[in-house]
C-alpha positions as CSV (number, residue, x, y, z in Angstrom):
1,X,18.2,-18.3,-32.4
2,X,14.5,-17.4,-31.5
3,X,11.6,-19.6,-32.9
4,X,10.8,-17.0,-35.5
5,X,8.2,-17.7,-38.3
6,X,11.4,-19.3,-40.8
7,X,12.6,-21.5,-38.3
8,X,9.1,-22.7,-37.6
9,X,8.3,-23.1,-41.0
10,X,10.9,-26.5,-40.6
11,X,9.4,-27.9,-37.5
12,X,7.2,-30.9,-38.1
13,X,6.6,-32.3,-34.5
14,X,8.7,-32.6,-31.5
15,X,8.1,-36.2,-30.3
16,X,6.6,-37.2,-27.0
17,X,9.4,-37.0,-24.4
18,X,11.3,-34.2,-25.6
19,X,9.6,-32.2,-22.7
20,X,11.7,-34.1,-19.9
21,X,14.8,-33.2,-21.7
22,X,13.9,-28.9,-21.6
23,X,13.1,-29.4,-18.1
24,X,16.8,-31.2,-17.0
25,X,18.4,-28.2,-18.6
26,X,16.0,-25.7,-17.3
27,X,17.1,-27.1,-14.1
28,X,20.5,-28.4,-14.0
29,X,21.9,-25.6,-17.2
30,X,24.1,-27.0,-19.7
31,X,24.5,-31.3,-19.6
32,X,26.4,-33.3,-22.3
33,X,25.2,-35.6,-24.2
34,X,25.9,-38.7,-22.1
35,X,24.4,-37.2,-19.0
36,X,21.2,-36.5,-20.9
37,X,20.9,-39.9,-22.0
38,X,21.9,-41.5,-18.6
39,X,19.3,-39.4,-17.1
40,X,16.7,-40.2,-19.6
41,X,16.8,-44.1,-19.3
42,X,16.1,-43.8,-23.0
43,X,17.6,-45.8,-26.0
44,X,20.8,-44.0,-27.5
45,X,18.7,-43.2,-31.2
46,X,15.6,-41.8,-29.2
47,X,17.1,-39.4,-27.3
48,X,19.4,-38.3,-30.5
49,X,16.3,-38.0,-32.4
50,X,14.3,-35.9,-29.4
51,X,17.7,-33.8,-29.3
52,X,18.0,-33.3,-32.8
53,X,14.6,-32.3,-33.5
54,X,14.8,-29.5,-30.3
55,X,17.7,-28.8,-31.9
56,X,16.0,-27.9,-35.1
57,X,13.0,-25.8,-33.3
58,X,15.2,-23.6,-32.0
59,X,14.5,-24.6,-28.1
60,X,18.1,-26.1,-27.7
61,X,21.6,-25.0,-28.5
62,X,25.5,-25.8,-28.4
63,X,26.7,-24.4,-25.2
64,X,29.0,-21.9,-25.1
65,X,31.6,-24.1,-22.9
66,X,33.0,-27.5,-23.2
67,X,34.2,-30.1,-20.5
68,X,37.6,-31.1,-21.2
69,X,39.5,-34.5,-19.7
70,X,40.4,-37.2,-21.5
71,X,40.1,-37.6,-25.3
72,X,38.1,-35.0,-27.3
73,X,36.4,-31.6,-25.0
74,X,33.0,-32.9,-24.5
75,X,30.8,-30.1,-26.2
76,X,27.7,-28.7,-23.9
77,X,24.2,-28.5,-24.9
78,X,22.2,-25.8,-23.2
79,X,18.5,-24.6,-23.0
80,X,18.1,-21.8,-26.3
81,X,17.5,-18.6,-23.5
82,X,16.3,-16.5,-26.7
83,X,13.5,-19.3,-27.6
84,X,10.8,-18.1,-25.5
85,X,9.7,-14.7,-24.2
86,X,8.0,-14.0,-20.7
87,X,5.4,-11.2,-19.9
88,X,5.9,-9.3,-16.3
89,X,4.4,-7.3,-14.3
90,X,5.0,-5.3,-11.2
91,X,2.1,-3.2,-9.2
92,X,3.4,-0.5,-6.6
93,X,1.7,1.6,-4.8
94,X,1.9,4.6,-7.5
95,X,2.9,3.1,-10.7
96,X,3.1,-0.9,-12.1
97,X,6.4,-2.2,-14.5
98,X,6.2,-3.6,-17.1
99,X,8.8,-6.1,-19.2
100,X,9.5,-8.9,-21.4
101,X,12.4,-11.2,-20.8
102,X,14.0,-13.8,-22.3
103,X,14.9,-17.0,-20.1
104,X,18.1,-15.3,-18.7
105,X,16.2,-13.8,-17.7
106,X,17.2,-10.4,-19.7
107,X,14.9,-7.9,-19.6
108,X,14.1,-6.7,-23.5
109,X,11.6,-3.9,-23.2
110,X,10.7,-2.1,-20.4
111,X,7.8,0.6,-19.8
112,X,6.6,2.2,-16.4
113,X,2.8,3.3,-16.0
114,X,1.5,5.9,-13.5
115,X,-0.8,4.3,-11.4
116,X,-3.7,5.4,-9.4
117,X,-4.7,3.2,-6.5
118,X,-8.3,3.6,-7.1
119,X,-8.3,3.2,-11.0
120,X,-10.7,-0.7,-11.4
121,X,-9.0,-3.1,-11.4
122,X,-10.3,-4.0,-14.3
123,X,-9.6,-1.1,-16.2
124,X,-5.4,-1.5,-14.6
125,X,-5.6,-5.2,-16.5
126,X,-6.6,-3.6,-19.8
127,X,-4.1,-1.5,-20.2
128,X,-1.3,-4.1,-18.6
129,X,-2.3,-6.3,-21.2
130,X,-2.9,-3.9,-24.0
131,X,0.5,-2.4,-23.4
132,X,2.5,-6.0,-23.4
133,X,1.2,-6.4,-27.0
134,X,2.4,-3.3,-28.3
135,X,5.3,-3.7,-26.4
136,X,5.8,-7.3,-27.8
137,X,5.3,-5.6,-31.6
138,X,7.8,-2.9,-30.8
139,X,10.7,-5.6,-30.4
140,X,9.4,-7.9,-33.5
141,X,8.6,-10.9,-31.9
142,X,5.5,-13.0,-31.7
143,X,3.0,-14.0,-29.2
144,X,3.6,-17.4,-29.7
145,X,6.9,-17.1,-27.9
146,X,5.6,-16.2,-25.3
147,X,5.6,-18.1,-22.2
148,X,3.2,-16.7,-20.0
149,X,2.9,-13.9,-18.0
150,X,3.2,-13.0,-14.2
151,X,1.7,-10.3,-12.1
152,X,3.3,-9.0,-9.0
153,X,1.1,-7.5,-6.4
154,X,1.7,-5.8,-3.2
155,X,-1.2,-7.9,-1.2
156,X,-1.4,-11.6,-0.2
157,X,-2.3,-14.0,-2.9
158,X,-3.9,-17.4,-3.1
159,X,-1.7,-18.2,-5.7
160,X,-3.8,-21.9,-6.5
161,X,-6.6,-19.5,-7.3
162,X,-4.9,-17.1,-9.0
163,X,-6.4,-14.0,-7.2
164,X,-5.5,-11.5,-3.8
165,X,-6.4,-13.1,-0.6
166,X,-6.6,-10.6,2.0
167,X,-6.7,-7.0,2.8
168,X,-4.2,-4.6,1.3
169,X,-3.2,-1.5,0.0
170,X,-5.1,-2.2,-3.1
171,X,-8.7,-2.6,-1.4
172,X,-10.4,-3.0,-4.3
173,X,-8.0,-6.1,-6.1
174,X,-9.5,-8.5,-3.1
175,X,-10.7,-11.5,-5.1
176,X,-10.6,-10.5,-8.5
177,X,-9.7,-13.2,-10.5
178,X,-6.6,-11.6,-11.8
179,X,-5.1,-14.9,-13.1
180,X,-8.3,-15.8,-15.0
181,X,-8.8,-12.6,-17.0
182,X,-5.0,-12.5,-17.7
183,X,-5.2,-16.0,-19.5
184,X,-8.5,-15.1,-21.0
185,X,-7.7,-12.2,-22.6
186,X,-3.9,-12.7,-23.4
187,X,-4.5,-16.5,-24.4
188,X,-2.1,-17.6,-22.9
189,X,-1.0,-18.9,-19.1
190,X,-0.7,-16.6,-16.3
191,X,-0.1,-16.4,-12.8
192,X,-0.3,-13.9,-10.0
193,X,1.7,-14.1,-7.0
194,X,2.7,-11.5,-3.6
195,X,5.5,-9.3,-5.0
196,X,7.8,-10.3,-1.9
197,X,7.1,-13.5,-3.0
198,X,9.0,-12.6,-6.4
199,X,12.0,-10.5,-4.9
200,X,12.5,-13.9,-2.3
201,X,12.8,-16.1,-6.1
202,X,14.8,-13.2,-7.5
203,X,17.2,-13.3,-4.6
204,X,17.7,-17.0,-4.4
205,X,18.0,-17.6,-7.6
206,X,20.1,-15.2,-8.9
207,X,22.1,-13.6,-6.4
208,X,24.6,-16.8,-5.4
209,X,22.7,-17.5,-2.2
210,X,20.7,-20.3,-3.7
211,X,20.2,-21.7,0.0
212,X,18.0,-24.2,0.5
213,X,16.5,-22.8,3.8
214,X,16.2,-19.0,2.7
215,X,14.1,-16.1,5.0
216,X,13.7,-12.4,3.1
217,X,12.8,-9.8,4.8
218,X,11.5,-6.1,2.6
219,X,11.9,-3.7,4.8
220,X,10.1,-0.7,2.8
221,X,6.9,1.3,3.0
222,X,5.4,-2.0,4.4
223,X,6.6,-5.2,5.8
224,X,7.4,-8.4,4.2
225,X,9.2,-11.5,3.9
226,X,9.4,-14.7,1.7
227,X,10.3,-18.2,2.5
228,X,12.2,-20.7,1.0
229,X,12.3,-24.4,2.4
230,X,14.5,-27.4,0.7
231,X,15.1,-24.9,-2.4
232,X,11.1,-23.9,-2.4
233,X,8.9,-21.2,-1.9
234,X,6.7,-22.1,0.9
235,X,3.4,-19.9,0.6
236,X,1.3,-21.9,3.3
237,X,-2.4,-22.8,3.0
238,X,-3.5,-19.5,1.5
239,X,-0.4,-17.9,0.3
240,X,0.0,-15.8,3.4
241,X,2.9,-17.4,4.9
242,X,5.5,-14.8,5.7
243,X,3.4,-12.0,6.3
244,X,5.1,-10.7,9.3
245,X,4.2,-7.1,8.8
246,X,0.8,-8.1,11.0
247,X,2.5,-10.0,13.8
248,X,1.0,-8.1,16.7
249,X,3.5,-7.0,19.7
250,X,1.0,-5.7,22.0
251,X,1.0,-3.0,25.0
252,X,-0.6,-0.2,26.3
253,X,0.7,2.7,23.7
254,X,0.2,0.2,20.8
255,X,0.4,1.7,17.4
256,X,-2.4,1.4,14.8
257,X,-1.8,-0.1,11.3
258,X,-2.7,0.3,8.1
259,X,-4.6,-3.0,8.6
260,X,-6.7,-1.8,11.6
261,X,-4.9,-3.5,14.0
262,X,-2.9,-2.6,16.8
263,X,0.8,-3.4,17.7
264,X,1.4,-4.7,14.3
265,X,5.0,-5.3,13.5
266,X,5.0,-2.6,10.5
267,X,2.8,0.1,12.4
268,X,6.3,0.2,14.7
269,X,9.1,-0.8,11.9
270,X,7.5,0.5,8.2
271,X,8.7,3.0,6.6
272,X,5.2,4.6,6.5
273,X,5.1,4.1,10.5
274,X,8.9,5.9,11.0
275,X,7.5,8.6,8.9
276,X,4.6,9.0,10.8
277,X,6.8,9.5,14.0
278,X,9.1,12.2,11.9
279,X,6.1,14.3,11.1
280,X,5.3,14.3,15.1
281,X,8.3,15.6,15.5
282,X,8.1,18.2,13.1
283,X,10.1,16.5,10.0
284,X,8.5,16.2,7.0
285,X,8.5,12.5,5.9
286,X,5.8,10.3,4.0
287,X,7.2,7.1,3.2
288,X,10.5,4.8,3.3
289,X,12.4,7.0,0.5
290,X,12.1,10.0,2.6
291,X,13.3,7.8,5.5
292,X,16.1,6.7,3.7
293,X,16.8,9.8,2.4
294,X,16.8,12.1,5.8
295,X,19.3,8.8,7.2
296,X,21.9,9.9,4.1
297,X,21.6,13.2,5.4
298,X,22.5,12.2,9.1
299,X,18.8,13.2,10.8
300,X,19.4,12.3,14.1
301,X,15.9,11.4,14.3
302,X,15.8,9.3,11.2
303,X,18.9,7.8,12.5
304,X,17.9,7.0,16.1
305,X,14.1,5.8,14.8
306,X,15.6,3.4,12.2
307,X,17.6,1.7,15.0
308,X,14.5,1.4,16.9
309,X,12.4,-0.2,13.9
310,X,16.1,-2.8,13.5
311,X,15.3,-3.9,17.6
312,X,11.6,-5.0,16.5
313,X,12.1,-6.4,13.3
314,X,15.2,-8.5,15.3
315,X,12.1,-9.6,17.2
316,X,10.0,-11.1,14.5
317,X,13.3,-12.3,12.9
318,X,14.2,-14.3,16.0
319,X,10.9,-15.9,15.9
320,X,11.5,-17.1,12.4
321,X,14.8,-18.7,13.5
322,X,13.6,-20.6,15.6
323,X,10.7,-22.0,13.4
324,X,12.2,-22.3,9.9
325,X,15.8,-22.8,10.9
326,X,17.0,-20.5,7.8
327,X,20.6,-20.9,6.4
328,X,20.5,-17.4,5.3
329,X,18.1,-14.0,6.1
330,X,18.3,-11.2,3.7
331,X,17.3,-8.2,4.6
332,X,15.8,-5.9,1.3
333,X,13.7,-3.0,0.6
334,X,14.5,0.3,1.0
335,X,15.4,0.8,4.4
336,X,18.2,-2.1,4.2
337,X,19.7,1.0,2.5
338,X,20.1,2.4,5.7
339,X,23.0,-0.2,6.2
340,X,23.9,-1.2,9.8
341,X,21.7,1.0,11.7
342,X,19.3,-1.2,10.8
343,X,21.2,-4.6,10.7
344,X,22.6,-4.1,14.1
345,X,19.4,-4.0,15.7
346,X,18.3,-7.3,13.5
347,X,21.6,-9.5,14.2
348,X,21.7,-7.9,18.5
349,X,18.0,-9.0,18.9
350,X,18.7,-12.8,17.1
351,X,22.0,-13.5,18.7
352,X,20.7,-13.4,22.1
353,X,17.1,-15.0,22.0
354,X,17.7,-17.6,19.4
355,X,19.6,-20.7,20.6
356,X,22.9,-21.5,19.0
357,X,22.7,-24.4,17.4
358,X,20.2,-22.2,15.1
359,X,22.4,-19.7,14.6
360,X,25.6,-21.5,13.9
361,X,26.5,-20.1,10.6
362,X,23.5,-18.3,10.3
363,X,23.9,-15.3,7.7
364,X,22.2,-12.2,7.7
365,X,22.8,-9.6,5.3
366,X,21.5,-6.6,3.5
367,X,20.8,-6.9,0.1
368,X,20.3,-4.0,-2.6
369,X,17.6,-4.9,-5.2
370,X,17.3,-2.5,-8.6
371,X,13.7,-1.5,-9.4
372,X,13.5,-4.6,-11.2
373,X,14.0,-7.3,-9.6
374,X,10.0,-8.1,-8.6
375,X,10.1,-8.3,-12.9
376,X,12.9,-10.6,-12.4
377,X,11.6,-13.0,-10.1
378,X,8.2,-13.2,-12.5
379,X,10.0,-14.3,-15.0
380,X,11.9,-16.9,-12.9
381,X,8.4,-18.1,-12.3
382,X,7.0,-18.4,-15.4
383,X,10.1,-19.9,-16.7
384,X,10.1,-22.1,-13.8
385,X,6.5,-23.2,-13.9
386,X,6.0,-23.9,-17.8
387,X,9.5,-25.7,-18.4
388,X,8.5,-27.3,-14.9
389,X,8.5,-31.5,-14.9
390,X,4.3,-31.3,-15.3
391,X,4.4,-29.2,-17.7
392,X,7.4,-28.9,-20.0
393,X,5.9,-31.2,-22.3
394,X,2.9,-29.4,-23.1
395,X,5.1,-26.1,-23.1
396,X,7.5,-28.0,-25.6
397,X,4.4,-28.9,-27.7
398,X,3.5,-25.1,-28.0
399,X,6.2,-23.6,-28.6
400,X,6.9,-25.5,-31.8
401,X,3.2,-25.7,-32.9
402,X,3.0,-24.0,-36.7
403,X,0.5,-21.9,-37.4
């Protein structure tokens, strides 16, 4: 049951403490009661008092399964995944997403906005946060469920300061303090973080290759990839770690990229790079669905030039190996669509430079993400960063706050 305004009218206060026990199950999913109270280190009454009163805002529930063994089943108790809402966001390079979720996370509402890479940024924020709120009315909830929000953006983020960190598509976004003007003017908190970033949490987490030594690759438009060490996301100094798309392969004919640069990785594997070499030779192509599209259709071309982009991206990928040791690579984005032609080029290149100690049971697979899984891995975020250890309590606190 959500915290709606009848069940908050019961809540008096959630005592100090009762934030620990949210984060366990955010974490660990549904515990009985002798596990939470051998966890909590507590006296039996004060953790029956801190369950009882969760119980009665709405944040906990009886879990749908029980353990059975000896004596009575042992009934479940379970983190309520309708208690809280999150916002999300998702900017591409024509139009952003939009969603709320619960703590599945389910999406509940869902809207997509055209999107013109030179609107101000400013002016993109206003109407993202303009049209969560109506959105939010439109399904009868309140804002005080709500979580906080997360923006996905197709640029490298400092995500400690809450803003882009570097060049990008979106030229203008550089150091706007996206995070800031979010929390401002939604009230509430927000983050902002590189939208491979999101697909890499969406992936892990939901996907059943929760590996604790994770490398994604998005293989789209642009080049990617997201790391995950000891079960998390490693964003380096900055928040630029992973951004392979700008590893430099120099030589004589070097191509140039988007960035300015020669030799980059994506200027010879992007989507946007194999398109460009279509249109040389004659076949109209602008971007990594029309790459993937013209492979469906057997182009030669398409065929042979995707193969080509799977030798350098087995390259870069090798190099990875070998520094972060990865238990799994997943390759994503739209040209994993193309299948082998594109894996085979990957797994060839790895095999034979990386030792084999690194690539004893070494995984590397294509994976096929909807539309929304950026969405989805923003609301993994949120949900992971508010019901967190630091700051469950405080998360706790507001949630059940009347009035």
């Amino acid at each position: 049951m959500a915290i709606t305004a009848r069940v908050a009218s019961r809540i008096n206060h959630v005592p100090a403490g009762a934030g620990a026990i949210v984060a366990e199950l955010a974490v660990a999913g549904p515990m009985s009661r002798q596990d939470i109270l051998s966890s909590s280190g507590l006296a039996r009454a004060t953790v029956l008092q801190r369950l009882n009163k969760l119980f009665s805002a709405g944040l906990i529930e009886e879990a749908d399964r029980v353990i059975s063994g000896r004596g009575r089943p042992t009934q479940l108790i379970d983190l309520n995944k309708q208690c809280a809402l999150t916002f999300v966001a998702d900017l591409g390079e024509h139009h952003f997403r939009l969603a709320i979720t619960d703590l599945n996370p389910r999406i509940l509402i869902e809207q997509v906005v055209e999107f013109d890479i030179l609107t101000p940024p400013y002016r993109t924020l206003e109407s993202m946060a303009s049209t969560l709120l109506g959105m939010m009315e439109a399904i009868g909830r309140n804002k005080r469920e709500v979580l906080g929000i997360c923006i996905g953006l197709p640029a490298p983020v400092d995500f400690e300061a809450g803003r882009p960190a570097g060049p990008s598509i979106i030229k203008a976004w550089e150091d706007v303090p996206v995070r800031d003007w979010m929390a401002e003017h939604l009230g509430m908190p927000a983050y902002v973080e590189n939208d491979v970033n999101l697909l890499t949490l969406a992936e892990t987490r939901r996907s059943g290759r929760d590996a604790g030594h994770f490398f994604y690759v998005k293989a789209g438009t642009g080049i990617g990839s997201g790391i995950v060490s000891q079960g998390v996301l490693y964003r380096g100094y900055k928040g630029v770690a992973g951004d392979i798309g700008h590893i430099q392969f120099m030589s004589q004919d070097a191509p140039v990229c988007r960035c300015g640069k020669r030799g980059c990785v994506e200027a010879r594997a992007g989507g946007w790079a194999i398109a460009r070499d279509l249109r040389v030779l004659g076949i109209m192509a602008q971007d990594a669905g029309d790459v993937l599209r013209l492979h469906r259709k057997g182009e030669p071309e398409a065929i042979r030039l995707v193969r080509e982009a799977g030798l350098v991206l087995g390259e870069v990928v090798a190099d990875a190996v070998s520094f972060l040791n990865p238990e799994v690579i997943a390759i994503g984005g739209t040209l994993a669509g193309t299948g082998d032609d594109l894996l085979a080029g990957i797994r060839e290149v790895v095999y034979s430079r990386v030792l084999p100690i690194a690539t004893r049971g070494l995984k590397i697979v294509a994976v096929d993400h909807s539309p929304h899984a950026a969405l989805i891995g923003a609301a993994i975020l949120v949900s992971e960063m508010e019901l967190g250890p630091r700051k469950a309590e405080a998360t706790v606190q507001r949630l059940t706050r009347v009035g």
